[in-house]
TORPA-4810 file (N, C-alpha, C, O; in nm, 3 decimals):
<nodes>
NODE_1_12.577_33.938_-6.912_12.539_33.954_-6.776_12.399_33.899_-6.754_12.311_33.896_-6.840_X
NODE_2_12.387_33.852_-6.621_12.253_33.766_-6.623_12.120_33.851_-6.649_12.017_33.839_-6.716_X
NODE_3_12.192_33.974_-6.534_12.061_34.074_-6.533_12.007_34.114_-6.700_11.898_34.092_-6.752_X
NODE_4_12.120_34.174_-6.751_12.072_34.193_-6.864_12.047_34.124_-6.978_12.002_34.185_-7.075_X
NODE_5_12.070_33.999_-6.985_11.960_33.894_-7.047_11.797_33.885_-6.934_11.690_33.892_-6.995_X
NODE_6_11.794_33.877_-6.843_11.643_33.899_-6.777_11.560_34.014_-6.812_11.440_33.997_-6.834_X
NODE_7_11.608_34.120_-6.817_11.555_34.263_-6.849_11.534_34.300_-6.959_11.426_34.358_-6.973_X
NODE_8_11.620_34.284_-7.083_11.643_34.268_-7.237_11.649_34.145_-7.357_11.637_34.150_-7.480_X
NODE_9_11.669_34.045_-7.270_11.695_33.935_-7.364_11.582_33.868_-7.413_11.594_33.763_-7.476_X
NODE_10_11.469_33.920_-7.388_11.328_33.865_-7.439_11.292_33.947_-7.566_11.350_34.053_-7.589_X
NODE_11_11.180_33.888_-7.663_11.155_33.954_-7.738_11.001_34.065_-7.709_10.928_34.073_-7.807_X
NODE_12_10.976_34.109_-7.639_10.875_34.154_-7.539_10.912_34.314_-7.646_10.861_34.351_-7.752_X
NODE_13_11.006_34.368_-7.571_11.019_34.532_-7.647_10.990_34.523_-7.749_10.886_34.581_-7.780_X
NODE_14_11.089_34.424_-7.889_11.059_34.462_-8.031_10.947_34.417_-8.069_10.901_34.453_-8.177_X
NODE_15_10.889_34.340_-8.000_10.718_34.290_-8.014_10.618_34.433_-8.016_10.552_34.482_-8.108_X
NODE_16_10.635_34.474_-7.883_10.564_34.596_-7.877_10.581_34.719_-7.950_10.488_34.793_-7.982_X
NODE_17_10.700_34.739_-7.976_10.776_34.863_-8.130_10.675_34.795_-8.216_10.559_34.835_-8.230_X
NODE_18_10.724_34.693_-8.269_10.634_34.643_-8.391_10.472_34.638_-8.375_10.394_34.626_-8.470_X
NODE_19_10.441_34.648_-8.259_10.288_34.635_-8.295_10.246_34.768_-8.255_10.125_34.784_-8.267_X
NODE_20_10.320_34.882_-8.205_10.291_35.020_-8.212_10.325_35.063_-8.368_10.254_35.157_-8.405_X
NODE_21_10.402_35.022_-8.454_10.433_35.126_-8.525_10.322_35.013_-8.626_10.251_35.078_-8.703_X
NODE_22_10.306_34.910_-8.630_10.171_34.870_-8.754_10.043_34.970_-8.689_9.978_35.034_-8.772_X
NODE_23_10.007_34.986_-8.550_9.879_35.017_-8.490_9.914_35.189_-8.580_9.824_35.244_-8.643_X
NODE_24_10.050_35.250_-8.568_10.065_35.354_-8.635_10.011_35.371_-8.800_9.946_35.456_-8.860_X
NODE_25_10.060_35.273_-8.829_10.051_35.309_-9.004_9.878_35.237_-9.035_9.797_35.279_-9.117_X
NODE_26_9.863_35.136_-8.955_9.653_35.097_-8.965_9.620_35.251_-8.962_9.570_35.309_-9.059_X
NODE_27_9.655_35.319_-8.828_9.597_35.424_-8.854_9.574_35.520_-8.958_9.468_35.568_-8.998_X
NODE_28_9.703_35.542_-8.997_9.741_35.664_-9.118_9.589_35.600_-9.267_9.504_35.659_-9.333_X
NODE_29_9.638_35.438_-9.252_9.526_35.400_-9.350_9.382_35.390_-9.350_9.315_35.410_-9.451_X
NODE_30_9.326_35.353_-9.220_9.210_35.407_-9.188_9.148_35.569_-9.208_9.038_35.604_-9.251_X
NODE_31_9.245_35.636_-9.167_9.235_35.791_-9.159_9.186_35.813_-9.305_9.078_35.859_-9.344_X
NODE_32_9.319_35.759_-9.393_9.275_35.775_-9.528_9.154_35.730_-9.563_9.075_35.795_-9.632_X
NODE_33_9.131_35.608_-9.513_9.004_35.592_-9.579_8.837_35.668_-9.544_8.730_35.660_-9.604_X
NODE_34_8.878_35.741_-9.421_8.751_35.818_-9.351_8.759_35.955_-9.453_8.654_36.007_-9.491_X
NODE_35_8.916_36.019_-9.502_8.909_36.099_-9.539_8.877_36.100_-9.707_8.838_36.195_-9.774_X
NODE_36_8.902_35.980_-9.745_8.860_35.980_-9.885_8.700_35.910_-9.909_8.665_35.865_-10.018_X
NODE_37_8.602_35.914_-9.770_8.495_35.862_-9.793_8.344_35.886_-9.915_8.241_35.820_-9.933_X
NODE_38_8.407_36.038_-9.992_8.324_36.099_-10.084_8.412_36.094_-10.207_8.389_36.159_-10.309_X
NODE_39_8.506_36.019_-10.192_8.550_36.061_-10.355_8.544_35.927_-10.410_8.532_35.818_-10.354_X
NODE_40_8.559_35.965_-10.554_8.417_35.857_-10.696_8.549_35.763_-10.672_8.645_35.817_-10.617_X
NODE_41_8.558_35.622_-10.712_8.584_35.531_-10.748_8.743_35.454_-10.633_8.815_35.356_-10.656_X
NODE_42_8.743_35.551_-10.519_8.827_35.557_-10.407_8.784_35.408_-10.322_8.676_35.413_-10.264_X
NODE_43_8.867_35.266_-10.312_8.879_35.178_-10.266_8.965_35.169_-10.084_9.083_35.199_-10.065_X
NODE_44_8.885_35.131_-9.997_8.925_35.113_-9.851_9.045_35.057_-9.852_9.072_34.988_-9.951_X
NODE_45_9.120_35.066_-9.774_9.243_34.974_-9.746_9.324_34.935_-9.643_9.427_35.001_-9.625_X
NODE_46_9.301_34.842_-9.571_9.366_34.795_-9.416_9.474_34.712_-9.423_9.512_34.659_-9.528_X
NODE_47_9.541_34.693_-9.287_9.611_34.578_-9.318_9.598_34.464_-9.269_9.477_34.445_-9.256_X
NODE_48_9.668_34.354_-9.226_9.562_34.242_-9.120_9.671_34.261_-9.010_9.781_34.216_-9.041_X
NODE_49_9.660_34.326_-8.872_9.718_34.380_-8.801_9.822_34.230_-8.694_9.934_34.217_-8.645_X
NODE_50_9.677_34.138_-8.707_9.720_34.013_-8.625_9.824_33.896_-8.698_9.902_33.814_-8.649_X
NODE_51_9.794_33.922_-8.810_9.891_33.846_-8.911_10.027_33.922_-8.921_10.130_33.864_-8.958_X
NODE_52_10.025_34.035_-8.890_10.137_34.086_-8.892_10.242_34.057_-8.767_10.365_34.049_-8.769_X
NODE_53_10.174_34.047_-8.685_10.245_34.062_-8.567_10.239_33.897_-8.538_10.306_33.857_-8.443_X
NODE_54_10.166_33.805_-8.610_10.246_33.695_-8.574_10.364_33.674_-8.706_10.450_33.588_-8.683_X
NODE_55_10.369_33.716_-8.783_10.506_33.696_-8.893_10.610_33.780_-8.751_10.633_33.686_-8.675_X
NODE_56_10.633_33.827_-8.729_10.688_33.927_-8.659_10.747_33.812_-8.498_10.861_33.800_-8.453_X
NODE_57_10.664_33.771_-8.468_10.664_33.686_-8.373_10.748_33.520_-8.420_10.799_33.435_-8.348_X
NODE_58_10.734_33.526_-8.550_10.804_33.414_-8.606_10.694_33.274_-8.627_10.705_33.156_-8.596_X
NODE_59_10.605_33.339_-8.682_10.451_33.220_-8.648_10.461_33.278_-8.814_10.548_33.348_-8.865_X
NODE_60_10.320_33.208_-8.881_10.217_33.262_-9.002_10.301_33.144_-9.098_10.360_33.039_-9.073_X
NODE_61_10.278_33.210_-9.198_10.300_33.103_-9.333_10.478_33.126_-9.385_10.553_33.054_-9.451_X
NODE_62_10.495_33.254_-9.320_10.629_33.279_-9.407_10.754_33.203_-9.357_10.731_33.131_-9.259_X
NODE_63_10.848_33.202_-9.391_11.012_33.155_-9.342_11.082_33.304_-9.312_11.085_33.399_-9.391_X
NODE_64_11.126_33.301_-9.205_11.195_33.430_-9.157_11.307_33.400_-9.203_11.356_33.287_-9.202_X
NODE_65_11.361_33.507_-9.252_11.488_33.518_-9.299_11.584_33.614_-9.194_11.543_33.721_-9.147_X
NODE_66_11.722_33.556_-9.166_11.804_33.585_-9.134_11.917_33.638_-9.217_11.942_33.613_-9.334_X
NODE_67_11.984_33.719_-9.128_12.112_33.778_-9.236_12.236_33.796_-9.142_12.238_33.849_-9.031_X
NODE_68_12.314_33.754_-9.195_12.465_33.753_-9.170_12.552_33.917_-9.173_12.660_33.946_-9.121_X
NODE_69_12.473_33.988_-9.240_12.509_34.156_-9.212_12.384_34.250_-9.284_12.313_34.244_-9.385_X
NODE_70_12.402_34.337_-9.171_12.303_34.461_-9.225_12.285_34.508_-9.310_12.187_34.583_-9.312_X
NODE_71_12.339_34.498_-9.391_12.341_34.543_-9.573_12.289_34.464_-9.628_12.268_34.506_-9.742_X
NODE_72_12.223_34.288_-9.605_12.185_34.231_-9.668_12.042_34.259_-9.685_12.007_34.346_-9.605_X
NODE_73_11.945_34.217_-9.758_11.817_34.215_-9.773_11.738_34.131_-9.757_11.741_34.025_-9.820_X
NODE_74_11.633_34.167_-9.653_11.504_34.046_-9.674_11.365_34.046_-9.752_11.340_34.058_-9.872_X
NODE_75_11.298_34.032_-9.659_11.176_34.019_-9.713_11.102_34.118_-9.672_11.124_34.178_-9.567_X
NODE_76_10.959_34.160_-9.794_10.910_34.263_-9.769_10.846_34.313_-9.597_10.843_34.429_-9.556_X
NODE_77_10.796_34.178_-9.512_10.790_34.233_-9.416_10.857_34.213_-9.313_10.826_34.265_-9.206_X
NODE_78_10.947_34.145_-9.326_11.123_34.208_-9.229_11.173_34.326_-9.262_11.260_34.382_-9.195_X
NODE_79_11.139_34.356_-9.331_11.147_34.543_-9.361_11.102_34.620_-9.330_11.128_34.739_-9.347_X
NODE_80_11.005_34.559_-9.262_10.895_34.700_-9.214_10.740_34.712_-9.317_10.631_34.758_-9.283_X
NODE_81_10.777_34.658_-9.436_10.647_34.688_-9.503_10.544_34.587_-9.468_10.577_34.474_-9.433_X
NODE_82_10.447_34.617_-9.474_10.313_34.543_-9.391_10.275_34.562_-9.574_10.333_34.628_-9.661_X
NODE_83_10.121_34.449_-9.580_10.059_34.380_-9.655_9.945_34.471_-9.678_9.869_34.461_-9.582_X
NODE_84_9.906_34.543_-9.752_9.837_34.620_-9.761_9.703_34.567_-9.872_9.725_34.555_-9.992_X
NODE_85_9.583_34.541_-9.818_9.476_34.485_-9.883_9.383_34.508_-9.895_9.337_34.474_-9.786_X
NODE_86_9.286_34.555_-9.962_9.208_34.639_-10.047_9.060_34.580_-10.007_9.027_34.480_-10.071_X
NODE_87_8.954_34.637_-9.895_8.840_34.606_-9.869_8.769_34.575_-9.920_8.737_34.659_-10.004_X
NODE_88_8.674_34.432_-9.925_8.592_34.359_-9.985_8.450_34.438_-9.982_8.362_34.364_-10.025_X
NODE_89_8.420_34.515_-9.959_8.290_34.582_-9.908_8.252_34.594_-10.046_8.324_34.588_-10.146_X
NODE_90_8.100_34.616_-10.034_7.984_34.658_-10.197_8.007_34.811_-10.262_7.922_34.887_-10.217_X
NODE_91_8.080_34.862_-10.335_8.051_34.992_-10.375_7.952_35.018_-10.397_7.858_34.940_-10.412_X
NODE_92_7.953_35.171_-10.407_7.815_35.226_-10.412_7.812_35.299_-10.552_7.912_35.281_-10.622_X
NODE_93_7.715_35.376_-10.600_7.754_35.380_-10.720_7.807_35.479_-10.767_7.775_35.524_-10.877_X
NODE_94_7.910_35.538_-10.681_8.060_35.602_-10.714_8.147_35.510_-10.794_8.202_35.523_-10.903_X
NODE_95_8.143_35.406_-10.701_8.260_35.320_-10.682_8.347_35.303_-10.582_8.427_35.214_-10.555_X
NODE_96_8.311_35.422_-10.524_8.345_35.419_-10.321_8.338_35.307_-10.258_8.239_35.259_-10.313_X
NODE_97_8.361_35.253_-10.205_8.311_35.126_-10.101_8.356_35.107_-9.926_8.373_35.013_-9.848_X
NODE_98_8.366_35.344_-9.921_8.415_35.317_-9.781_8.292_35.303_-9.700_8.186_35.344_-9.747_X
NODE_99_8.298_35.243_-9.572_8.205_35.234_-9.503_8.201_35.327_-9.397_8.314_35.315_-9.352_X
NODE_100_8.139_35.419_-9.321_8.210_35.520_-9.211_8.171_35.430_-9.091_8.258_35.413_-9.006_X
NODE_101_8.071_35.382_-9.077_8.026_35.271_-8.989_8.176_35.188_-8.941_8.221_35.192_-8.827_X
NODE_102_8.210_35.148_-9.005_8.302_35.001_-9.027_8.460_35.090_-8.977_8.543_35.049_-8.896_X
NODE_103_8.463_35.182_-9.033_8.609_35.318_-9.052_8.609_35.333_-8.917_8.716_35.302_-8.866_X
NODE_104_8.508_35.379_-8.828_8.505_35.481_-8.718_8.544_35.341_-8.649_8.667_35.332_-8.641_X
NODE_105_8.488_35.251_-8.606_8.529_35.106_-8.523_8.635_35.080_-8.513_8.692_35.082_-8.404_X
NODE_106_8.716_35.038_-8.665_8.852_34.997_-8.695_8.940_35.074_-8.608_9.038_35.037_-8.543_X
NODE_107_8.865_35.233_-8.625_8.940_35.321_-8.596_8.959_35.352_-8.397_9.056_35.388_-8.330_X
NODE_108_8.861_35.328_-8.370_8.833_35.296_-8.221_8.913_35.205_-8.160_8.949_35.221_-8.044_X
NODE_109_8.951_35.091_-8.239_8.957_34.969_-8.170_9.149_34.963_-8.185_9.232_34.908_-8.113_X
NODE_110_9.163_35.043_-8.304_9.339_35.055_-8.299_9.352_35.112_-8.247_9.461_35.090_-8.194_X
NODE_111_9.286_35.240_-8.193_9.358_35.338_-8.077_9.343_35.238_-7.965_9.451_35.214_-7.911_X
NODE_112_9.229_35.166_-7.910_9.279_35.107_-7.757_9.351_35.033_-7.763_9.382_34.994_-7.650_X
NODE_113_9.425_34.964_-7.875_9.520_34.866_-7.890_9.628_34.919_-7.919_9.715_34.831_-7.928_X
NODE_114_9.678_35.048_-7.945_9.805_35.143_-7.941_9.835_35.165_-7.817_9.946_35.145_-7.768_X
NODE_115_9.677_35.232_-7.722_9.725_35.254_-7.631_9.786_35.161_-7.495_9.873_35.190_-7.412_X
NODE_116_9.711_35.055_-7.510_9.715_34.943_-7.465_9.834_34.885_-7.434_9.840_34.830_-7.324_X
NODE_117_9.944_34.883_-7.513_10.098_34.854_-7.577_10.161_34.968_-7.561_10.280_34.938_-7.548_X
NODE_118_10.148_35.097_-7.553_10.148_35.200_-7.487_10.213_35.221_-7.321_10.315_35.280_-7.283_X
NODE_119_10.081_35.130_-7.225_10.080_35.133_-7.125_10.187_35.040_-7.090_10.273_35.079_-7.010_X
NODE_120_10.195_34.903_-7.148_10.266_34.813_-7.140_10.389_34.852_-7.097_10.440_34.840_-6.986_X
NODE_121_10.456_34.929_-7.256_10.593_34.941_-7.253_10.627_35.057_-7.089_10.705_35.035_-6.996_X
NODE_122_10.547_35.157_-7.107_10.554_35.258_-6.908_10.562_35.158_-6.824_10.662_35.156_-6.752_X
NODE_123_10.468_35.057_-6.811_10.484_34.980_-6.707_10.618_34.873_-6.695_10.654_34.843_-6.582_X
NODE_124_10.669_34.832_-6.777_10.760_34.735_-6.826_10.879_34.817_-6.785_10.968_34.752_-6.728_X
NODE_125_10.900_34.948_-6.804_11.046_35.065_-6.792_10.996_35.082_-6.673_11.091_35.037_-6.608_X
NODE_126_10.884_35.127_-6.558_10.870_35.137_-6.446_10.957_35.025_-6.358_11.049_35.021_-6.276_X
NODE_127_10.862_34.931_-6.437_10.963_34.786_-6.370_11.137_34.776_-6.356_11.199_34.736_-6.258_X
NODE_128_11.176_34.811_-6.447_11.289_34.855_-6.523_11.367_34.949_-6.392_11.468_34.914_-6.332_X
NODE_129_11.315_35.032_-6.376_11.342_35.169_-6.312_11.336_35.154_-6.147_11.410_35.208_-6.065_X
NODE_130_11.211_35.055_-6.121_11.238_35.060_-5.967_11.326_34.949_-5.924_11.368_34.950_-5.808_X
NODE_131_11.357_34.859_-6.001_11.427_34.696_-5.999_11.608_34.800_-5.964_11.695_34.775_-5.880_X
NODE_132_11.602_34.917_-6.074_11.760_34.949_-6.042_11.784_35.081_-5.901_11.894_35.125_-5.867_X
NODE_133_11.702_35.105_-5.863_11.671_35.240_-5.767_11.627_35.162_-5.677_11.615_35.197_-5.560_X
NODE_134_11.597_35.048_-5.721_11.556_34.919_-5.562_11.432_35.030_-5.477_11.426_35.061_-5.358_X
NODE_135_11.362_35.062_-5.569_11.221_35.130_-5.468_11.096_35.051_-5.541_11.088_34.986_-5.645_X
NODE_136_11.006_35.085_-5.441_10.895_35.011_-5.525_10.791_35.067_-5.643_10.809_35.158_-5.724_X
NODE_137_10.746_35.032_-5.636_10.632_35.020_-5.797_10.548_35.072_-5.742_10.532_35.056_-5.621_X
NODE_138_10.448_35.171_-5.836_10.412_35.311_-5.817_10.265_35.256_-5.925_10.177_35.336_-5.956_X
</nodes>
């Protein structure tokens, strides 16, 4: 149906799933790293949020793999697993090398970019919602 290739047939939704649920798990890893900021020999760890979401988008270095049925297997991040990489920063002489400076930012800057994609998807189902109730936008 036409409508529903116009409304659904873009890759817009699973774009935004995918870059809510990485903005999800940056978080969980940031968190970790604010919460492990005193313990001895404890290494930072992020992921690269923009590289992710262009593999995702079908851009970056990799070859997307396709599959002929759901049971088959791809690649680690057609799966969902994101690239997890271990902060270059100076330890201190724990061996710590979290920064809280650097933590609290990261950490700032993924929440307005959760929420951000957040707003998107409300506004996008608003659209959604008054297009079929034929009322207007609110």
């Amino acid at each position: 149906m036409l409508i529903d290739r116009l409304l659904f047939g873009d890759r817009t939704a699973p774009l935004l799933k995918k870059g809510m649920d990485l903005s999800t798990e940056r978080h969980l890893l940031i968190s970790g790293n604010i919460s492990n900021a005193e313990t001895p020999g404890y290494k930072a760890v992020d992921i690269e949020f923009s590289k992710q979401i262009q593999e995702a988008m079908g851009g970056g270095d990799h070859l997307n793999m396709q599959t002929s049925n759901h049971k088959h297997l791809g690649s680690a991040s057609a799966n969902g697993e994101s690239e997890v990489f271990e902060e270059a920063d100076a330890a201190r002489s724990n061996g710590n090398n979290v920064n809280m400076d650097k933590e609290m930012v990261k950490l700032a800057e993924n929440q307005i970019m959760y929420n951000a994609m957040a707003q998107i998807i409300s506004k996008r189902s608003s659209m959604v919602r008054s297009a079929i109730t034929e009322s207007t936008l609110q």
